[in-house]
Every structure is written in structure tokens, then in C-alpha cells.
Backbone of each chain as ProteinMPNN parsed JSONL, in Angstrom:
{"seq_chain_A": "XXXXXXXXXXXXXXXXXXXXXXXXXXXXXXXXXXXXXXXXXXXXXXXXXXXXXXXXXXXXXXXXXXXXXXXXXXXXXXXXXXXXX", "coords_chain_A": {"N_chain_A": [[0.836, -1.206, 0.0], [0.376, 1.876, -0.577], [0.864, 4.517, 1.235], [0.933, 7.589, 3.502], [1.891, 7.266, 6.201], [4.192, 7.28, 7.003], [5.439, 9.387, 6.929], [4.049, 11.167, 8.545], [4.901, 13.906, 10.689], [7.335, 14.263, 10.256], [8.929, 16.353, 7.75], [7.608, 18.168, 5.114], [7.075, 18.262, 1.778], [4.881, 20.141, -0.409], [3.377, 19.355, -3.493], [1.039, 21.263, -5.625], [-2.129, 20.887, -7.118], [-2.207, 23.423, -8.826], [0.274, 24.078, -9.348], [1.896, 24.968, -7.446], [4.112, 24.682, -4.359], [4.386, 23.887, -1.555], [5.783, 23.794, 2.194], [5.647, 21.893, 5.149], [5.469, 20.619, 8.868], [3.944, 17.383, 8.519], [1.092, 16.53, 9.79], [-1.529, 15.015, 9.616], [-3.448, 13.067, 7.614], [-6.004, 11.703, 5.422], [-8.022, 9.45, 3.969], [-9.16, 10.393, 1.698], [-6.324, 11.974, 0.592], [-6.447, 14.623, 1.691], [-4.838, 17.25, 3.855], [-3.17, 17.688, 6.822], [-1.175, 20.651, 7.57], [1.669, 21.549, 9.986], [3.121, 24.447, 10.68], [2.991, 25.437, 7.861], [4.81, 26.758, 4.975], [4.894, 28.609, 2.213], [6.7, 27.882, -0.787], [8.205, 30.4, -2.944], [8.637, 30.568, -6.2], [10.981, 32.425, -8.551], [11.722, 34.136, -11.555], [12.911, 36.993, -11.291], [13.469, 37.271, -8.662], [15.456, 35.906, -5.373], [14.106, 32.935, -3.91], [10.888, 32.97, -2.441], [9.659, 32.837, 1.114], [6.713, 32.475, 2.234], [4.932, 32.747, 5.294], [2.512, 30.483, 6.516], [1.418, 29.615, 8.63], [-0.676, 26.971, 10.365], [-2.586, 24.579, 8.154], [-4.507, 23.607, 6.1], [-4.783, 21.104, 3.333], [-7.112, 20.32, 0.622], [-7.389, 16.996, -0.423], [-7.737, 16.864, -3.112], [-6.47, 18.937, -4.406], [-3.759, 17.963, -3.764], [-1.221, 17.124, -5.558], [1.294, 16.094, -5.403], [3.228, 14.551, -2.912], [5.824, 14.342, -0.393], [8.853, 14.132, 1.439], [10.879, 15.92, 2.965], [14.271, 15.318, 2.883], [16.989, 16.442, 3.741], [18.697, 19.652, 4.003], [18.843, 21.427, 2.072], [20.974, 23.744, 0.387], [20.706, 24.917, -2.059], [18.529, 26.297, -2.147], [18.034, 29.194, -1.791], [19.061, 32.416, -2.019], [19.932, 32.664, -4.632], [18.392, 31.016, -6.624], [16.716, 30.98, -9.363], [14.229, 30.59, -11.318]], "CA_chain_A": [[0.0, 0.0, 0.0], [1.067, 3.378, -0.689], [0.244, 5.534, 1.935], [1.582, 7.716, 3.835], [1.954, 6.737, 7.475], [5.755, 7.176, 7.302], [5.868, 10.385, 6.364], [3.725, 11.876, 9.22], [5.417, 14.16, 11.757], [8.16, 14.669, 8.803], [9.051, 18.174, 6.608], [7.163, 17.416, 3.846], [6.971, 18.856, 0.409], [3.75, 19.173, -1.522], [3.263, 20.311, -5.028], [-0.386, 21.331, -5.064], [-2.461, 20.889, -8.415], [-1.806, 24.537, -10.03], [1.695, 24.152, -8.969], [2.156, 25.83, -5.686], [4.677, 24.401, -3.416], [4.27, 24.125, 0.301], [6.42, 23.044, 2.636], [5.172, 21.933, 6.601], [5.098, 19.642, 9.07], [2.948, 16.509, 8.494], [0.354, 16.214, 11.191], [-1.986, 13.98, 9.53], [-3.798, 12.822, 6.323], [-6.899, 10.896, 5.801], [-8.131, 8.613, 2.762], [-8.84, 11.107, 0.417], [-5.363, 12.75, 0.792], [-6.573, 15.74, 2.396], [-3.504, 17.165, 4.566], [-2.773, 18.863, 7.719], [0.227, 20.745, 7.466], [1.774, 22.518, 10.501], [3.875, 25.966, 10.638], [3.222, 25.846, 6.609], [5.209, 27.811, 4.809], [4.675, 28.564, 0.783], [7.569, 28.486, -1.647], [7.651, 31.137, -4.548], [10.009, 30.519, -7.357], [10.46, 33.575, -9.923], [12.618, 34.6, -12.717], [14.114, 37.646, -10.867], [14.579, 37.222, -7.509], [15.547, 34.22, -5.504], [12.954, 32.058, -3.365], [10.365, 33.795, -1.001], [8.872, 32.251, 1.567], [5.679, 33.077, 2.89], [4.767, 31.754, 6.257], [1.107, 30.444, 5.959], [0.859, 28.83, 9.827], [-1.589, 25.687, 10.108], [-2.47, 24.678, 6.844], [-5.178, 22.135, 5.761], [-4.768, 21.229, 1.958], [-8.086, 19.326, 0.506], [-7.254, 16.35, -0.845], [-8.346, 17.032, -4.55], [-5.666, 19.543, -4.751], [-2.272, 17.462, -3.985], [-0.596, 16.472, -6.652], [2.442, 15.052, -5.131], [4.009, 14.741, -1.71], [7.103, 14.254, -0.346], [9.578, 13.726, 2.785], [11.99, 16.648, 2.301], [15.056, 14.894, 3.855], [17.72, 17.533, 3.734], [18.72, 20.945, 4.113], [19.375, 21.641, 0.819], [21.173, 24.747, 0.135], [20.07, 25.643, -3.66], [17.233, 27.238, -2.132], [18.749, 29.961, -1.112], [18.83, 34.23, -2.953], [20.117, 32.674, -5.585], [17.763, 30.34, -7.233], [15.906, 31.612, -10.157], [13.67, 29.74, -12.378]], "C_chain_A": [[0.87, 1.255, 0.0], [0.178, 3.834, -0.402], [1.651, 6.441, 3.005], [2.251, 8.187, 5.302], [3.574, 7.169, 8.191], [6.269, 8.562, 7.209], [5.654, 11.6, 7.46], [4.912, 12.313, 10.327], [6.717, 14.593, 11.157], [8.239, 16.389, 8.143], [8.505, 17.342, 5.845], [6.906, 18.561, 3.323], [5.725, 18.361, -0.445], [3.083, 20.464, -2.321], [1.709, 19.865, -5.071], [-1.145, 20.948, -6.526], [-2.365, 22.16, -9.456], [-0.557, 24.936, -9.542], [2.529, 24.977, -8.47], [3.199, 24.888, -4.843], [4.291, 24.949, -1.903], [4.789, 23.167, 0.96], [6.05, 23.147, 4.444], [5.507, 21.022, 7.334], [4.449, 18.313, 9.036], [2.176, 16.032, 9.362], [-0.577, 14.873, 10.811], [-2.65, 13.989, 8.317], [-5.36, 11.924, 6.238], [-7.015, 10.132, 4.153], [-8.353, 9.287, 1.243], [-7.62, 12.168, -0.219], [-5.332, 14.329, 1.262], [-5.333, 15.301, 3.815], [-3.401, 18.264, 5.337], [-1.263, 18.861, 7.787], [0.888, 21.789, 8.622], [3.2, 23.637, 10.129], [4.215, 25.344, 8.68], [3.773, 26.965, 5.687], [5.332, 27.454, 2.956], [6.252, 29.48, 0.031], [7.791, 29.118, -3.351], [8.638, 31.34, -5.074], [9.604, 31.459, -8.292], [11.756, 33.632, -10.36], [13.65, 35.482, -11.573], [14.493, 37.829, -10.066], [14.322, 36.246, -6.832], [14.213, 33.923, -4.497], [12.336, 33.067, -2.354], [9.659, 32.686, -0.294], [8.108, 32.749, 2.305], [4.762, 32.031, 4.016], [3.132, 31.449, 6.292], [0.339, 29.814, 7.821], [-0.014, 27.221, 9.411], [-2.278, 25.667, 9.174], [-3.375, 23.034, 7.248], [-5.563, 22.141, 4.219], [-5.944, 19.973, 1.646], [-7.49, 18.702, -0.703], [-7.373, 16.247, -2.933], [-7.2, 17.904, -5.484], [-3.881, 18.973, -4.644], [-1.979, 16.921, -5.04], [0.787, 15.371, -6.361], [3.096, 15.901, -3.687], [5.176, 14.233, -0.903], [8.266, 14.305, 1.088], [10.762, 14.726, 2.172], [13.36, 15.947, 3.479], [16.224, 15.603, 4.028], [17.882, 18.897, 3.591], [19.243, 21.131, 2.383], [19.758, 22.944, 0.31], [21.391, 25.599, -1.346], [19.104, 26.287, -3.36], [17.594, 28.127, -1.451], [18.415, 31.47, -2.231], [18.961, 33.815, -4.36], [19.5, 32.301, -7.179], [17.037, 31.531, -7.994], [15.226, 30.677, -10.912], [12.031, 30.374, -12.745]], "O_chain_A": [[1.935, 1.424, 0.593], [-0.923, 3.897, -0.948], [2.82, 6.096, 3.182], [2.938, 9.192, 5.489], [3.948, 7.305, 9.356], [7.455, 8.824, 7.407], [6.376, 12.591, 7.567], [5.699, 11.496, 10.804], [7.213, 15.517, 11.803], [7.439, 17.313, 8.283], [8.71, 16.13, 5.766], [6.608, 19.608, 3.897], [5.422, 17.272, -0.933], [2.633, 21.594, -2.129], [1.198, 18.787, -4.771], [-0.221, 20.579, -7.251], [-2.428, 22.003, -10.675], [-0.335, 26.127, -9.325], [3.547, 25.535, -8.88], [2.515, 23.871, -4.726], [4.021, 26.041, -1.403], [4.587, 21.976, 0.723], [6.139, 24.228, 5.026], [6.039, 20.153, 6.643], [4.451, 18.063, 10.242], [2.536, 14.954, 9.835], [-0.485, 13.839, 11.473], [-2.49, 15.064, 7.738], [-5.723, 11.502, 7.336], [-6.14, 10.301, 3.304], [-7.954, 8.94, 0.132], [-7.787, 12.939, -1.164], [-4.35, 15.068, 1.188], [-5.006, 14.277, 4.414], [-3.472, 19.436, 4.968], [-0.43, 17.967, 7.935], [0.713, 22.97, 8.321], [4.092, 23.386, 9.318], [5.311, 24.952, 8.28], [3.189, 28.048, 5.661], [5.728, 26.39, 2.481], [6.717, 30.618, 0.091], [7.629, 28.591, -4.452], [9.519, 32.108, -4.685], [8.489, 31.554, -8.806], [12.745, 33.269, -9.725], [14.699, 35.061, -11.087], [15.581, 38.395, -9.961], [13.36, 35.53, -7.11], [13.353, 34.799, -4.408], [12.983, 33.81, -1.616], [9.137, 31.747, -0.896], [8.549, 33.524, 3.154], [4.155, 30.99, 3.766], [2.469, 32.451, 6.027], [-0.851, 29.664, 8.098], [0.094, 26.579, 8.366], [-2.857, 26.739, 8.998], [-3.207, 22.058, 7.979], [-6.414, 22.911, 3.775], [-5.851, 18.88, 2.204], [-7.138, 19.31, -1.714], [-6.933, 15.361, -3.666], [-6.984, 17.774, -6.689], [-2.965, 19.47, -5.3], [-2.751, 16.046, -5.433], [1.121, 14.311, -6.89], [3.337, 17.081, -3.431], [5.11, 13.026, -1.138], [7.648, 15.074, 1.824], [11.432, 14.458, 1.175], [13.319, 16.114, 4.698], [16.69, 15.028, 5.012], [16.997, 19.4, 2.898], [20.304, 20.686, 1.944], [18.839, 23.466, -0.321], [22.056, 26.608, -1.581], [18.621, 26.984, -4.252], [17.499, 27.913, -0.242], [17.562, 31.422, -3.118], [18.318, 34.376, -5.247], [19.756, 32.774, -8.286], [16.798, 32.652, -7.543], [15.957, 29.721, -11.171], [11.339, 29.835, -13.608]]}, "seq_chain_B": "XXXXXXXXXXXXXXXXXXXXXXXXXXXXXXXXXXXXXXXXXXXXXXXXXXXXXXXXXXXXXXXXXXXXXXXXXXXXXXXXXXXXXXXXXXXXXXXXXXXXXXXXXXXX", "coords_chain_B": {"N_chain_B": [[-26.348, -1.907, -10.805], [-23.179, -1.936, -12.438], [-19.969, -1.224, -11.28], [-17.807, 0.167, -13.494], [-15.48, 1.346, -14.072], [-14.06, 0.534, -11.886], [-13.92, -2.28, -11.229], [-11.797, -2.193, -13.332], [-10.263, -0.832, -12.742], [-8.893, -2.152, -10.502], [-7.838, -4.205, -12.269], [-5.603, -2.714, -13.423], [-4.479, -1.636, -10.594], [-3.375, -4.181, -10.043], [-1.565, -4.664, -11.962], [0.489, -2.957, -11.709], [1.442, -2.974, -9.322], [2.954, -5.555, -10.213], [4.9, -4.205, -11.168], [6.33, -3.17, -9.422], [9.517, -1.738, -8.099], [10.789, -1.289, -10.305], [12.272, 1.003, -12.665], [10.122, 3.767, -13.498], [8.779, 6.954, -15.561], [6.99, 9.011, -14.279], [4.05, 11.03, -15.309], [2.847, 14.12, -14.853], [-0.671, 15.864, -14.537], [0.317, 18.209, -14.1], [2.142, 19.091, -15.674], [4.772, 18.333, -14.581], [7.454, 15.753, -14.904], [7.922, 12.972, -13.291], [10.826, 11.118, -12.383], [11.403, 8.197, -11.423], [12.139, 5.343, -8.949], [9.453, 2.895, -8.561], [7.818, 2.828, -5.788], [5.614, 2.024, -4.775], [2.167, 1.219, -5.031], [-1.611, 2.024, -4.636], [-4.91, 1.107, -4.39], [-6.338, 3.332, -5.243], [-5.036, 3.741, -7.708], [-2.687, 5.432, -6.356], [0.445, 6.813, -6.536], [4.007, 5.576, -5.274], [7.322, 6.396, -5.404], [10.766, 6.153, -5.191], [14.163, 7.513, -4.694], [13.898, 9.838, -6.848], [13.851, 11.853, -9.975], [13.65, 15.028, -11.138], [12.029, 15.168, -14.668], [12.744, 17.82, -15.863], [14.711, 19.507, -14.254], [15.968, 21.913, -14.747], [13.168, 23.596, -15.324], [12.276, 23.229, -13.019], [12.764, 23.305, -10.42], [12.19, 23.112, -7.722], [11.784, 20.485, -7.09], [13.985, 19.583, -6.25], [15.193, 19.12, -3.431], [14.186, 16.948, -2.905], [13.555, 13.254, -2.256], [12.125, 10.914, -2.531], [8.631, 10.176, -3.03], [5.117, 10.911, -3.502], [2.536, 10.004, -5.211], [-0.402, 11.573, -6.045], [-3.409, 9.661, -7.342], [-5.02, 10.803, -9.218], [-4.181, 12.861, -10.008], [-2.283, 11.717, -11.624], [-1.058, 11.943, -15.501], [0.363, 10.362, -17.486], [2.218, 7.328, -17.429], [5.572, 6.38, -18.015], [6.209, 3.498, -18.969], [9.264, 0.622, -18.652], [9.464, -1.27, -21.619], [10.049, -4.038, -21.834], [9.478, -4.97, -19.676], [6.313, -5.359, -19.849], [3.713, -7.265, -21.292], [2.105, -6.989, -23.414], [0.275, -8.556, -24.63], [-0.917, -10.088, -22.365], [-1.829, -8.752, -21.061], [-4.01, -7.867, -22.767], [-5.317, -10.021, -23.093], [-6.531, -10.328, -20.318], [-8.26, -8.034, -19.7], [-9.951, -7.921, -21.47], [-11.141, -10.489, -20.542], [-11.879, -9.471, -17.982], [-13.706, -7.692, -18.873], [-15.56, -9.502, -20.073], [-16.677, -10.463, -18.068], [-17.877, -8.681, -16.2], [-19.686, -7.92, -18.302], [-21.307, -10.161, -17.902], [-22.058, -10.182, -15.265], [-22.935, -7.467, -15.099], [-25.598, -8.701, -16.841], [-26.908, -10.675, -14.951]], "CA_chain_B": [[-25.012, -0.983, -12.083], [-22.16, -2.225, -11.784], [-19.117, 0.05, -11.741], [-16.199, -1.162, -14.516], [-13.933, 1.676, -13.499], [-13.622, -0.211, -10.216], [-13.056, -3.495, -12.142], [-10.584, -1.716, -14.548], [-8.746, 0.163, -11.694], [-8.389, -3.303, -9.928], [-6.619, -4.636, -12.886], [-4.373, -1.872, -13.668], [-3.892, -1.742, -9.83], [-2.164, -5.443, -10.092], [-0.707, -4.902, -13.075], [1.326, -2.054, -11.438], [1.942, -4.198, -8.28], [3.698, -6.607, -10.43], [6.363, -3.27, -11.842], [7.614, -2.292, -8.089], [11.058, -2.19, -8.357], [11.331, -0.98, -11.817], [12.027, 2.401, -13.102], [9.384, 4.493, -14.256], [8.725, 8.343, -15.036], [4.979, 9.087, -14.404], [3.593, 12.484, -16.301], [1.397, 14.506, -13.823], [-1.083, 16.992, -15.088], [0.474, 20.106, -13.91], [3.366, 18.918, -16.642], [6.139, 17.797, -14.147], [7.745, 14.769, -15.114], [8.983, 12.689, -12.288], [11.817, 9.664, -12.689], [11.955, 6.775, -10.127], [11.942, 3.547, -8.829], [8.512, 2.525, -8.383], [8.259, 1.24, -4.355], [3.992, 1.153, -4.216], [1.036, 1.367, -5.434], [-2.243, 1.389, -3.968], [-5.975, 0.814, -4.724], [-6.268, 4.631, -6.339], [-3.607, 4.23, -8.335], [-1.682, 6.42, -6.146], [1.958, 5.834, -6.569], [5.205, 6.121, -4.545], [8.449, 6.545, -6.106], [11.842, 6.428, -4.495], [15.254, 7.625, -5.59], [13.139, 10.492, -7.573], [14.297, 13.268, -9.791], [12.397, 15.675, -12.117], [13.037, 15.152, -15.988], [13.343, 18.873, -16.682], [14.891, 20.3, -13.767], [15.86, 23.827, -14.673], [12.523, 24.381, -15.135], [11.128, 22.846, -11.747], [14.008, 23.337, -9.399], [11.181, 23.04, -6.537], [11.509, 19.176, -6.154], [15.566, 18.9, -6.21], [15.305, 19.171, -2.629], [13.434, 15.472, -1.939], [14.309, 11.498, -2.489], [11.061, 9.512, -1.924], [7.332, 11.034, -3.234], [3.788, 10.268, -3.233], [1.709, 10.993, -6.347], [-2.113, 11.033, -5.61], [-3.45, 9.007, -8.51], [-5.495, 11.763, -9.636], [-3.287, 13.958, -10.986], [-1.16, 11.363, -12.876], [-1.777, 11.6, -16.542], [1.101, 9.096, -17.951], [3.081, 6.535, -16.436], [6.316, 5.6, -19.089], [7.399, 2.087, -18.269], [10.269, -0.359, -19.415], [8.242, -1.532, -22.753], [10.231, -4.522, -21.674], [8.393, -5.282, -18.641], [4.841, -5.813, -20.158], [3.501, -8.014, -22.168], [0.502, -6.618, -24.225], [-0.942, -9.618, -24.819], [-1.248, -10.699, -21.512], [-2.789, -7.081, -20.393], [-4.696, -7.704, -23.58], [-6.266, -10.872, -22.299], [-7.087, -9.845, -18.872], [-9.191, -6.953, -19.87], [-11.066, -8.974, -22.407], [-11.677, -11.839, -19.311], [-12.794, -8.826, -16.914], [-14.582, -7.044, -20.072], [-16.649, -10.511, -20.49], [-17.189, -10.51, -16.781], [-18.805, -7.501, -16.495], [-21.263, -8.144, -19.315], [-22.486, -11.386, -17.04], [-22.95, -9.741, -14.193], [-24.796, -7.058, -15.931], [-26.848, -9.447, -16.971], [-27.483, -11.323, -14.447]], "C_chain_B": [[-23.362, -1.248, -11.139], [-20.605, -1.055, -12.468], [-17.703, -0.625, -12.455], [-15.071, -0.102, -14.147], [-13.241, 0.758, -12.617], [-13.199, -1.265, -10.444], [-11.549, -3.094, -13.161], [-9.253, -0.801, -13.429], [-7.962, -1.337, -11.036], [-7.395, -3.87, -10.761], [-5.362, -4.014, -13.074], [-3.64, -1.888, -12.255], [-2.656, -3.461, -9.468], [-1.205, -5.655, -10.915], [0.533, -3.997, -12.942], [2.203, -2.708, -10.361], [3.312, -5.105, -9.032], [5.136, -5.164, -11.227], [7.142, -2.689, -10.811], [8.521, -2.958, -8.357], [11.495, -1.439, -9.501], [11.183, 0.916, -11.984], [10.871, 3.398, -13.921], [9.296, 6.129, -14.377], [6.923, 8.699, -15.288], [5.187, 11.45, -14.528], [2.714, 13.257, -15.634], [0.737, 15.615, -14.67], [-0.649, 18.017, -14.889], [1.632, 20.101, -14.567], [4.439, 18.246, -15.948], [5.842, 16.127, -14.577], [8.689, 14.157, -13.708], [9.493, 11.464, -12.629], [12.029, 8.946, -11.334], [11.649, 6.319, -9.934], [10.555, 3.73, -8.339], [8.456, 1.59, -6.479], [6.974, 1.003, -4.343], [3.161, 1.703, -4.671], [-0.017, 1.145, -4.645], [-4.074, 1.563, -4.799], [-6.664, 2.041, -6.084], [-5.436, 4.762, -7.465], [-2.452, 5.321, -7.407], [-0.306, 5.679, -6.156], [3.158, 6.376, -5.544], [6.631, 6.214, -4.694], [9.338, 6.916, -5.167], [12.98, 6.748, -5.368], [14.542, 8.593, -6.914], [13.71, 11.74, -8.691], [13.704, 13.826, -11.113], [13.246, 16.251, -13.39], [13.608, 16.468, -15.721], [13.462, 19.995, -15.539], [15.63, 21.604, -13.492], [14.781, 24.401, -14.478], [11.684, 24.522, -13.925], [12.217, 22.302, -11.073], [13.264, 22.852, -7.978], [11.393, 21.603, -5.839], [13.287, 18.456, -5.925], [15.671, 18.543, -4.903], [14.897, 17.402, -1.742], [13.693, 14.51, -3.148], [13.606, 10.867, -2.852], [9.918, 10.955, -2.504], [6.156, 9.889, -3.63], [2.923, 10.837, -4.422], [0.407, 10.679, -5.774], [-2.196, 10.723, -6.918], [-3.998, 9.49, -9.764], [-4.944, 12.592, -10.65], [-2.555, 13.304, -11.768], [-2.055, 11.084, -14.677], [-0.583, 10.244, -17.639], [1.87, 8.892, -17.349], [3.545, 6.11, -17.735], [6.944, 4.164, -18.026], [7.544, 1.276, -19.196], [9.128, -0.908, -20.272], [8.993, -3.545, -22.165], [9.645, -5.432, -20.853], [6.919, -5.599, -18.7], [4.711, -6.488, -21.455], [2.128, -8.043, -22.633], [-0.219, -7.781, -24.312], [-1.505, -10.716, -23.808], [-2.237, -9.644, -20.824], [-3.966, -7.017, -20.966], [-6.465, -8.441, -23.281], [-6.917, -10.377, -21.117], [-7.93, -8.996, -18.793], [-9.856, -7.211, -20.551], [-11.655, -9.767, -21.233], [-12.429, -10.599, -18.692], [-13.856, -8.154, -17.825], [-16.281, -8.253, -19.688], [-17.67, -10.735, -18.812], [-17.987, -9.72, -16.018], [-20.014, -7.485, -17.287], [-22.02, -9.209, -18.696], [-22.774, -10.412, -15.935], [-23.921, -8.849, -14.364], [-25.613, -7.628, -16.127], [-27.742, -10.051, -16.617], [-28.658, -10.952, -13.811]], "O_chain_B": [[-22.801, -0.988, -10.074], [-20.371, -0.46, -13.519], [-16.918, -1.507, -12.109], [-13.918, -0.475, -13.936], [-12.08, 0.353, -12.674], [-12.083, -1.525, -9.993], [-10.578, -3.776, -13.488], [-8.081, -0.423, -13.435], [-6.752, -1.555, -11.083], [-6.262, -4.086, -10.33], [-4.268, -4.561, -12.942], [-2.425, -2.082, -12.282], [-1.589, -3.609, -8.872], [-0.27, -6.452, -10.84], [1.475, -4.08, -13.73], [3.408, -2.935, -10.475], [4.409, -5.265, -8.497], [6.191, -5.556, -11.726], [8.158, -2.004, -10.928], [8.645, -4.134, -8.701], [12.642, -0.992, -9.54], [10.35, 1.729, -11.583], [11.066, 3.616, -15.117], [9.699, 6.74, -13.388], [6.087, 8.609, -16.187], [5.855, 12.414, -14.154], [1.549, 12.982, -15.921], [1.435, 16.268, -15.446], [-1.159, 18.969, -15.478], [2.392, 21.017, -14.251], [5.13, 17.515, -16.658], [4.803, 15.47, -14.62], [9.72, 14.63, -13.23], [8.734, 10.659, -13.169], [12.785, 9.25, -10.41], [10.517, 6.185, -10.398], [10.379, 4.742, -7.66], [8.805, 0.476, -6.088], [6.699, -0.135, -3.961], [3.315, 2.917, -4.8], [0.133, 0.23, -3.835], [-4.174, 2.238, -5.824], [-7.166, 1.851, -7.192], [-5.202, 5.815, -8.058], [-1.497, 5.869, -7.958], [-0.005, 4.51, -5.914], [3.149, 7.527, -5.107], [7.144, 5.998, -3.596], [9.058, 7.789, -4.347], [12.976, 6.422, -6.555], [14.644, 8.074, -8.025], [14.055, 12.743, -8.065], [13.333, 13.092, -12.03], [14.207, 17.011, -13.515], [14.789, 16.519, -15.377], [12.801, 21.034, -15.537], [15.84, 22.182, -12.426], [14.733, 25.42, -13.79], [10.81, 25.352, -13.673], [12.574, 21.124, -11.097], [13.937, 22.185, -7.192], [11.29, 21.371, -4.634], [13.652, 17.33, -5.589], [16.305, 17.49, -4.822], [15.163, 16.924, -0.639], [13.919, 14.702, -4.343], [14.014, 9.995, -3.619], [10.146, 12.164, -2.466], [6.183, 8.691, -3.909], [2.673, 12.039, -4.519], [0.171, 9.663, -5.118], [-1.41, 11.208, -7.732], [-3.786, 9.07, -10.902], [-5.26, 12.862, -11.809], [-2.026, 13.929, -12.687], [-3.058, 10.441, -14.99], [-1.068, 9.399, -18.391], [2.449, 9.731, -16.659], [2.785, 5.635, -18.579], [7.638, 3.961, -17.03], [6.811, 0.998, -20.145], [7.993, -1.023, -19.809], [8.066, -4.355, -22.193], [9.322, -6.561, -21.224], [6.336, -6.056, -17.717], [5.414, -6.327, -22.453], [1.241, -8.851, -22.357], [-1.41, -7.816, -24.004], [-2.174, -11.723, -24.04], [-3.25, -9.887, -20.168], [-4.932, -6.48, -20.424], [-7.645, -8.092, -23.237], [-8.083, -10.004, -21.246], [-8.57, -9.019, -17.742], [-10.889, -6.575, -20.345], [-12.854, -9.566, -21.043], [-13.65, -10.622, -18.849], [-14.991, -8.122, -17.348], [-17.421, -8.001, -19.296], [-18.844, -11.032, -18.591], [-18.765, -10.195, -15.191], [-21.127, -7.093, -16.937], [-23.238, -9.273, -18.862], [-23.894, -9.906, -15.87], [-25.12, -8.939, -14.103], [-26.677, -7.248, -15.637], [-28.85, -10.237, -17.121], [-29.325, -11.792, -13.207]]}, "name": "protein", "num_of_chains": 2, "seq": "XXXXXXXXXXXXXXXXXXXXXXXXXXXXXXXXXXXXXXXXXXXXXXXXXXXXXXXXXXXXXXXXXXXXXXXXXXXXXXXXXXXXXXXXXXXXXXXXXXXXXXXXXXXXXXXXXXXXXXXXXXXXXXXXXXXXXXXXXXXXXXXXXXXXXXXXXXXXXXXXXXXXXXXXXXXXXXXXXXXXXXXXXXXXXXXXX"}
């Protein structure tokens, strides 16, 4: 089964259906992939300047809208002023 | 009324079952392409891919950051896999058998 049990309590990464990033805690999930996400915080990729993040607090994403989610397991320092895309 | 998605998801759901392990890159509607090992599948089709990384990442730098992901089944619109790994005319059969199986119980 793919679910995702393993993930809770985790950073997690989740690309939304009009391709929003948000990155939170994982508190909990239920069968239709609706997702509580705590101290959510939304990442905004642009052309000319590098990543913003906008802190969003407790965050409940309805299921209809995830597209894909994710266990961010490192600090990854490309996301940083520099990034552009 | 019987519902044939639900028969037709069941098959595809075993027929995916039998590709964990194998490399695939599944096509989501919002365009990203993601590459990796296949670890699970479940009743929705949702899938779970390990060892992950996104064909065309200049333009979707967003997911460099993670290993392991969860597609909801929803959003995937193609799944490429090893042409090697299936055998059309066994996929072919099986959906003909549940096809015919469906028309009895309708009927019954």
C-alpha cells in the first residue's frame, strides 16, 4: 500500500495541483489525501529574484488539490537568494 | 449498475503491483515529469516513487530538494514504463476476461 503513514510528523513537500509548493510539518492525512500541514510555509520561485517564503501557519490542503508529496530529507542549500527559475 | 472503473482500476492496480522495483517516469497533469523507482502502489492508483528526480529540472528546481514522493493518482496523466516489462498480450487478455465478466454480471 502506498500511503503515507511514514511520512507523518516529517518536513514534507507538496506540489499542489496549479503548482504551488508548500512546505510543513505533516500532522496527519486521511483517505482522500486531504492534509494537515503545521507551521506551513509557501515556496515562490520567480525569474528575478531568488525564493520567497511566505509563512502560511496551520495549513489544511483538501485532498483534490495534492498532486504530489514528499519527505523533504535535507537541508538543501540551492534554495537559497540565488535560485531563479 | 455495476461500476467497470472499479473493475478496470483493480486490474491496472495489479498490473502495477507486479512493476515495483522498476524504473518508471509518471507524467502529472500540472506537466512535471517525475523519474523513479517505483516502491507502491495502492488501490487509487496512487503511486510512490523512491530515488526520484524531475526530468526537466531547470525548469522545476522546486523538487531537487526530496528522495522519496507520493503521487495522488489523480493527478497522474502518464506513467512511461520499461516496454520490456509488459507483455501486451497478456494485459490484452485480462481486460477482455474482466470485459466478459462484467457483461455477465450485468446481466445477471
Amino acid at each position: 500500500m502506498a500511503n503515507l503513514e511514514d511520512n507523518v510528523g516529517k518536513i514534507t513537500l507538496v506540489a499542489t495541483g496549479d503548482g504551488r509548493i508548500i512546505v510543513g510539518t505533516l500532522k496527519g492525512f486521511d483517505q482522500t489525501i486531504n492534509l494537515v500541514l503545521e507551521d506551513a510555509h509557501e515556496r515562490i520561485f520567480s525569474h528575478t529574484q531568488g525564493v520567497e517564503q511566505v509563512p502560511l501557519g496551520l495549513y489544511l490542503i483538501r485532498g483534490d488539490n495534492v498532486a504530489c508529496d514528499s519527505e523533504q530529507n535535507l537541508y538543501n542549500p540551492l534554495f537559497t537568494d540565488t535560485l531563479r527559475c | 449498475m455495476v461500476d467497470h472503473s472499479f473493475f478496470l482500476r483493480m486490474l491496472f492496480y495489479s498490473f502495477f503491483k507486479s512493476l515495483v522495483g522498476k524504473d518508471v517516469i509518471v507524467e502529472l497533469k500540472n506537466d512535471l515529469s517525475i523519474c523513479g523507482t517505483l516502491h507502491s502502489v495502492d488501490q487509487f492508483l496512487n503511486i510512490k516513487l523512491t530515488d526520484i528526480s524531475v526530468s526537466d529540472s531547470d525548469k522545476y528546481p522546486h523538487m531537487l530538494s526530496v528522495k522519496n514522493c507520493f503521487i495522488r493518482g489523480s493527478v497522474v496523466r502518464y506513467c512511461h514504463i520499461p516496454a520490456e516489462e509488459v507483455d501486451p498480450a497478456l494485459l490484452m487478455d485480462a481486460t477482455r476476461k474482466e470485459a466478459q465478466q462484467n457483461k455477465q454480471s450485468a446481466g445477471a
